[in-house]
Residue frames relative to the residue before (quaternion, step in Angstrom):
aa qw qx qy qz dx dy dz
X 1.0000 0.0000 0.0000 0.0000 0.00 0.00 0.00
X 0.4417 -0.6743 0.5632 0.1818 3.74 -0.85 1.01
X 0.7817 -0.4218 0.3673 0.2760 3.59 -1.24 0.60
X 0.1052 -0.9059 0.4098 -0.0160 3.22 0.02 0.99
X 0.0586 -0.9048 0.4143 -0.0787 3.75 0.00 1.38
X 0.0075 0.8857 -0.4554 -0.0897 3.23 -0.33 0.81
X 0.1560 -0.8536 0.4865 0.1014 3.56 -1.03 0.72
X 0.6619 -0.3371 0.4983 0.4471 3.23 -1.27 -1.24
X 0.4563 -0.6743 0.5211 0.2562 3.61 -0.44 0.81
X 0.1462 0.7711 -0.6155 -0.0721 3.39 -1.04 0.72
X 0.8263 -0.1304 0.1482 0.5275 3.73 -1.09 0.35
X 0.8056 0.4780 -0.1433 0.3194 3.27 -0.44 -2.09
X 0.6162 0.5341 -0.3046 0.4922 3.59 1.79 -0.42
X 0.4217 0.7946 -0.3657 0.2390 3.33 1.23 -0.29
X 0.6677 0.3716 -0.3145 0.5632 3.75 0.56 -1.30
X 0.5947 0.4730 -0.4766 0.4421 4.45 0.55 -0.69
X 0.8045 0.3959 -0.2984 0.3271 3.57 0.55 -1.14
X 0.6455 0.4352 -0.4256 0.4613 3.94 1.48 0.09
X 0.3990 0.6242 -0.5544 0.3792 3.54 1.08 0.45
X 0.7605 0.4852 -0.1975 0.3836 2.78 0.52 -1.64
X 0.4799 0.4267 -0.4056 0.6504 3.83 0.91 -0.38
X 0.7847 0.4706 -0.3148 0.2523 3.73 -0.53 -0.67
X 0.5910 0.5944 -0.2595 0.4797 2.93 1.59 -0.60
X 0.5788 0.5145 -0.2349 0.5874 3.58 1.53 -0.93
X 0.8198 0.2174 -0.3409 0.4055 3.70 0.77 -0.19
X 0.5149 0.7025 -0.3113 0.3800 3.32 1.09 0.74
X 0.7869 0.2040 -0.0931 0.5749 2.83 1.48 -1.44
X 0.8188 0.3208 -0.1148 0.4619 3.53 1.23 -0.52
X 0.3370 -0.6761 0.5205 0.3980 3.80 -1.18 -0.15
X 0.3422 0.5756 -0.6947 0.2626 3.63 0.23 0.55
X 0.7642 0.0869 -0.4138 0.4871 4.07 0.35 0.37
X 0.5309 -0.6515 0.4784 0.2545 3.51 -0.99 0.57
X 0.4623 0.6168 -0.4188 0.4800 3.63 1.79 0.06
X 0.2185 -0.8194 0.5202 0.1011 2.93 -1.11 0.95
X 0.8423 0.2614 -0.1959 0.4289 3.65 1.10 -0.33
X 0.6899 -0.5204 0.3899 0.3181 3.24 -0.70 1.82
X 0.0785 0.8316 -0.5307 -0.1436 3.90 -0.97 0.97
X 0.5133 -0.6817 0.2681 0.4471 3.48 -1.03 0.23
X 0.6655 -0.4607 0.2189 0.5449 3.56 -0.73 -0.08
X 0.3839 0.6779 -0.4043 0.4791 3.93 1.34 -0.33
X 0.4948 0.7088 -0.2619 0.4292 3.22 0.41 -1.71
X 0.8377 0.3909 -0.0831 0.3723 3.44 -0.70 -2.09
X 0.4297 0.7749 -0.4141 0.2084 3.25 0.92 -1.24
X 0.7687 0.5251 -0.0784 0.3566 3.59 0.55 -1.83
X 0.4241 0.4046 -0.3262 0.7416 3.30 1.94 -1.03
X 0.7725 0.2806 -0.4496 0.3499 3.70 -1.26 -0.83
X 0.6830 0.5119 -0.3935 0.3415 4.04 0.42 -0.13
X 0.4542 0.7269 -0.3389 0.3879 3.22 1.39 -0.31
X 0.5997 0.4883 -0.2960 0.5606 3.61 1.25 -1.22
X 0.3483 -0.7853 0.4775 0.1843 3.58 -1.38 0.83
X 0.3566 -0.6947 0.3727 0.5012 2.68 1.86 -0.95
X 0.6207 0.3926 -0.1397 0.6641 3.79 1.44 -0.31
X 0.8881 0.2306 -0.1024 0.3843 3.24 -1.43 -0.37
X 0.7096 -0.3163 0.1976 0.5978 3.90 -1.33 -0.44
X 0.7903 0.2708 -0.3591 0.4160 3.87 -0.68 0.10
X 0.1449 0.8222 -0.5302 0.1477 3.57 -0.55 1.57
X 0.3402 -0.8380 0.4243 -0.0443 3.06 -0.62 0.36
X 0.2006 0.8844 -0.3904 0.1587 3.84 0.41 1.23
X 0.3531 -0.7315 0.5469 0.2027 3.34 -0.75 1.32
X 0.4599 -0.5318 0.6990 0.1305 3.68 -1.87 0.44
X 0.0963 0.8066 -0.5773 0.0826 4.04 -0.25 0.49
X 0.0068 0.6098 -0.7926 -0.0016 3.83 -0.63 1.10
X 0.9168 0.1083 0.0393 0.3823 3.40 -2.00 0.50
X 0.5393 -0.6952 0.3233 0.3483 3.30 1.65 0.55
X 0.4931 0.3159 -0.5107 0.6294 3.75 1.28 1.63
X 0.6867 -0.5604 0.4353 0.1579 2.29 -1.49 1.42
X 0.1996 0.8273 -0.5246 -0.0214 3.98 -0.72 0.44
X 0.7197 0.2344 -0.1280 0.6409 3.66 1.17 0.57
X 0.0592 0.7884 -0.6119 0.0235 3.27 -1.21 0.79
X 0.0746 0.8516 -0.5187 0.0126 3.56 -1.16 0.30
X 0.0442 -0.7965 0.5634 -0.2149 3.37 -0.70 0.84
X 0.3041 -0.6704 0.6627 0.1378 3.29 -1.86 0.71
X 0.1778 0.8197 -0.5440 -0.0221 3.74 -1.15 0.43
X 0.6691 -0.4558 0.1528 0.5667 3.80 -0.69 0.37
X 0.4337 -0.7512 0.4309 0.2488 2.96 -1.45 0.79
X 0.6684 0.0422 0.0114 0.7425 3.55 1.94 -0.68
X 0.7150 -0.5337 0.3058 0.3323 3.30 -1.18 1.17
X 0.8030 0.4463 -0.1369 0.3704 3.26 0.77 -1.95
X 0.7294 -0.4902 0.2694 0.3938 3.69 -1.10 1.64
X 0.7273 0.4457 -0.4191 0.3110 3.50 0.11 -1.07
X 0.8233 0.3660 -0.2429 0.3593 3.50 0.84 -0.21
X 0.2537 0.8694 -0.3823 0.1834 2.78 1.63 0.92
X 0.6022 0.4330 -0.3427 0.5766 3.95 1.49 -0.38
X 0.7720 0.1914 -0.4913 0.3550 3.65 0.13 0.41
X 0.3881 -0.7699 0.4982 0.0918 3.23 -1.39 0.88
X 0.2724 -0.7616 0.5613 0.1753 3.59 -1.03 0.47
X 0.4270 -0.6814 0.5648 0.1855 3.52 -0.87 1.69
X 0.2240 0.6808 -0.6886 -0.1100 3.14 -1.73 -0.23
X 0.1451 -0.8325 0.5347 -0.0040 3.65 -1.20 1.19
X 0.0916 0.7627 -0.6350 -0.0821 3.19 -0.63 0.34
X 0.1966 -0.6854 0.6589 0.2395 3.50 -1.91 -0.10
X 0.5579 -0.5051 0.5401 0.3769 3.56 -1.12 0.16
X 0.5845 -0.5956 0.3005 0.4619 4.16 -0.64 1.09
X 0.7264 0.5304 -0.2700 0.3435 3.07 1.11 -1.51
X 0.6986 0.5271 -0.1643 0.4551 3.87 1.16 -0.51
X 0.3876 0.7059 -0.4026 0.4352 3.67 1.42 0.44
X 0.8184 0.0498 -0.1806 0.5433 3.55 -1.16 1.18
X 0.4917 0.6175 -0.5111 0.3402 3.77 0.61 0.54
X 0.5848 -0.5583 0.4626 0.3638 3.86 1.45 -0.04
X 0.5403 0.5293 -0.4783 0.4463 3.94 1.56 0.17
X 0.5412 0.4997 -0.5251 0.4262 4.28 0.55 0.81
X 0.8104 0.4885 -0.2495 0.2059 2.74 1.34 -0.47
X 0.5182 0.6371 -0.2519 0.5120 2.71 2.21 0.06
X 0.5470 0.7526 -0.1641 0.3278 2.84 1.53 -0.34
X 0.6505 0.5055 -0.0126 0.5667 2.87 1.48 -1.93
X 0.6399 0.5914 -0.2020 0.4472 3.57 1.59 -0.78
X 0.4754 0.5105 -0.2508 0.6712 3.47 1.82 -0.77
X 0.8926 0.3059 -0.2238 0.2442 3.10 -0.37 -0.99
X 0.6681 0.3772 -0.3331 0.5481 3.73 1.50 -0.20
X 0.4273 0.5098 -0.4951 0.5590 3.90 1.13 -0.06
X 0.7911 0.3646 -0.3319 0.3620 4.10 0.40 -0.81
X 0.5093 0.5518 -0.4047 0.5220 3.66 1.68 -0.31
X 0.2654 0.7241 -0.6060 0.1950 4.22 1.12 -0.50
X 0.8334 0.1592 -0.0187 0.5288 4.03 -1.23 -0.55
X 0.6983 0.4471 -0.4970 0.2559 4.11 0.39 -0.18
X 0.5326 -0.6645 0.3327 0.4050 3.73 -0.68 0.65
X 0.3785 0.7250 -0.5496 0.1707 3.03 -0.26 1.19
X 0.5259 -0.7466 0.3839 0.1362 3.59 -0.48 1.18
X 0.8260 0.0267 0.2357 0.5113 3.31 0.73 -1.67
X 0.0463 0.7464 -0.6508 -0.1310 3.57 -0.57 0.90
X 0.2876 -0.7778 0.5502 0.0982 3.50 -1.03 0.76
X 0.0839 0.7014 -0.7056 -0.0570 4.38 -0.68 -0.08
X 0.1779 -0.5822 0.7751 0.1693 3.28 -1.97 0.42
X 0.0970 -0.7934 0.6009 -0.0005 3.26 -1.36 0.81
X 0.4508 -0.6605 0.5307 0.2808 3.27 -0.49 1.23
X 0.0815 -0.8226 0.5511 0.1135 3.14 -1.53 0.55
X 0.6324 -0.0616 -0.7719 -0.0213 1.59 -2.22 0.96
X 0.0235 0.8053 -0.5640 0.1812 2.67 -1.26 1.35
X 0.1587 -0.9333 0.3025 0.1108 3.47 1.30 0.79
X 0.7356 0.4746 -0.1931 0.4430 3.43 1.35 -1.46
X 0.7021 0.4602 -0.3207 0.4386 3.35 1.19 -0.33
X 0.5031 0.5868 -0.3984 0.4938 3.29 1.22 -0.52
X 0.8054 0.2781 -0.3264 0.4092 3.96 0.18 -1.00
X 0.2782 0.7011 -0.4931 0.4335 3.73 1.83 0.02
X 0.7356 0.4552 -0.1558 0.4769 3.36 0.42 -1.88
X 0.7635 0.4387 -0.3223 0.3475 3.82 0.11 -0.88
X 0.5358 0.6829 -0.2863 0.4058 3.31 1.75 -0.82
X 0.8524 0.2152 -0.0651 0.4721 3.48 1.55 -0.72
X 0.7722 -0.5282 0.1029 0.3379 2.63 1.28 1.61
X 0.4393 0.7080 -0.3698 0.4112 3.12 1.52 0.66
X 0.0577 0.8082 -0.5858 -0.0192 3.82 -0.40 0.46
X 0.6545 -0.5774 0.4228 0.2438 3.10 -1.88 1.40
X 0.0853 0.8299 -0.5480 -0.0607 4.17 -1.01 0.79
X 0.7197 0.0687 -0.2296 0.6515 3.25 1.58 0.27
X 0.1658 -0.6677 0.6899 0.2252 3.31 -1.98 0.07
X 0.1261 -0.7340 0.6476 0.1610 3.85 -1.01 0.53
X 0.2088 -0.8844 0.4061 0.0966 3.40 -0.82 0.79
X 0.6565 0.0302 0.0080 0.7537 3.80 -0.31 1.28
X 0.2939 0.7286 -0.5739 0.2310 3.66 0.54 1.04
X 0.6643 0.3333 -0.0602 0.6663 3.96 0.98 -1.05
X 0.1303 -0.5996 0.7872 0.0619 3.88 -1.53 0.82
X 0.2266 0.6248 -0.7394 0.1076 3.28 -1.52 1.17
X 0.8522 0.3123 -0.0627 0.4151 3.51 -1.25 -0.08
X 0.7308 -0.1876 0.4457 0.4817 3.78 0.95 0.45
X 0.9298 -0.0630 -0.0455 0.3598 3.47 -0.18 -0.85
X 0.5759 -0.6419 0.3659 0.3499 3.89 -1.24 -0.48
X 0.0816 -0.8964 0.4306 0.0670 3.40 -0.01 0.43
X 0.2275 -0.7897 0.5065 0.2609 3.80 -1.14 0.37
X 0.4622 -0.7131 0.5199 0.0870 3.15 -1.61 0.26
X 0.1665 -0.7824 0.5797 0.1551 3.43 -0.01 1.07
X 0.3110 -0.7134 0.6165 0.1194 4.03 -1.04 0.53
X 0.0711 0.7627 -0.6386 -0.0733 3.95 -0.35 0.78
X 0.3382 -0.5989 0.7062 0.1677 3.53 -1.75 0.04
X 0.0611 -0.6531 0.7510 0.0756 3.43 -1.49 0.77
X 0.2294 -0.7606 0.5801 0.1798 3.57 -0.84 0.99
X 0.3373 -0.8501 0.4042 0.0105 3.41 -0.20 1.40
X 0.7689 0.4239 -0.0719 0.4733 3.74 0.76 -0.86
């Protein structure tokens, strides 16, 4: 495995980081999206991250391609939930179980330290074993399950919800 840097997302990552998402809605149900977007598309999601404060946004970089990303953004439109945040990770297929979420998740809650944020939250399709102990590893714990909540692929699937108490 090559040197593994992680930063701040910027623009120019944009067309690496909707492969990698596309690939998860093509081949799998860990997103509940079903159609593949273009990098245009994304554009509106990847602006959301400020780069500061509660909604960030970090790239993963081997050999200087992107292969992991991670990031916090609102969890619900409306103000009152404006201190907890929703996570979302991905790796590139080839870059799974190599220990890059975890560097990730390590950037990206060391950079949430002093910002007002209350609650990060993730749903995780299930089954999904590696992300769950990803998630439990950092202090996240399970507070709901929905069941056969999302159709993809043929079948129905559920979604456990965890919480990281952050503050």
């Amino acid at each position: 495995m090559a040197e593994l840097t992680i930063r701040a997302a910027a623009l120019d990552d944009l067309p690496a980081l909707t492969a990698i998402y596309n690939h998860y809605i093509v081949n799998t149900a860990i997103t509940f999206d079903i159609d593949p977007y273009t990098v245009e598309q994304r554009l509106p999601w990847f602006e959301q991250f400020a780069g500061s404060g509660r909604h960030q946004l970090f790239v993963a970089l081997e050999a200087g391609t992107v292969v992991g990303y991670a990031g916090t953004g609102p969890f619900r439109p409306k103000r009152a939930y404006e201190t907890s945040v929703e996570t979302t990770i991905y790796c590139a297929p080839q870059a799974t179980g190599h220990g890059i979420g975890t560097r990730l998740y390590t950037v990206l809650f060391d950079a949430l330290k002093g910002e007002d944020v209350h609650r990060a939250l993730g749903g995780i399709t299930q089954p999904n074993e590696a992300s769950m102990a990803l998630h439990r590893r950092f202090g996240f714990v399970e507070v709901a399950g929905f069941t056969e909540n999302g159709r993809k692929l043929g079948r129905y699937w559920d979604v456990a919800w965890l919480e990281k108490h952050l503050d």
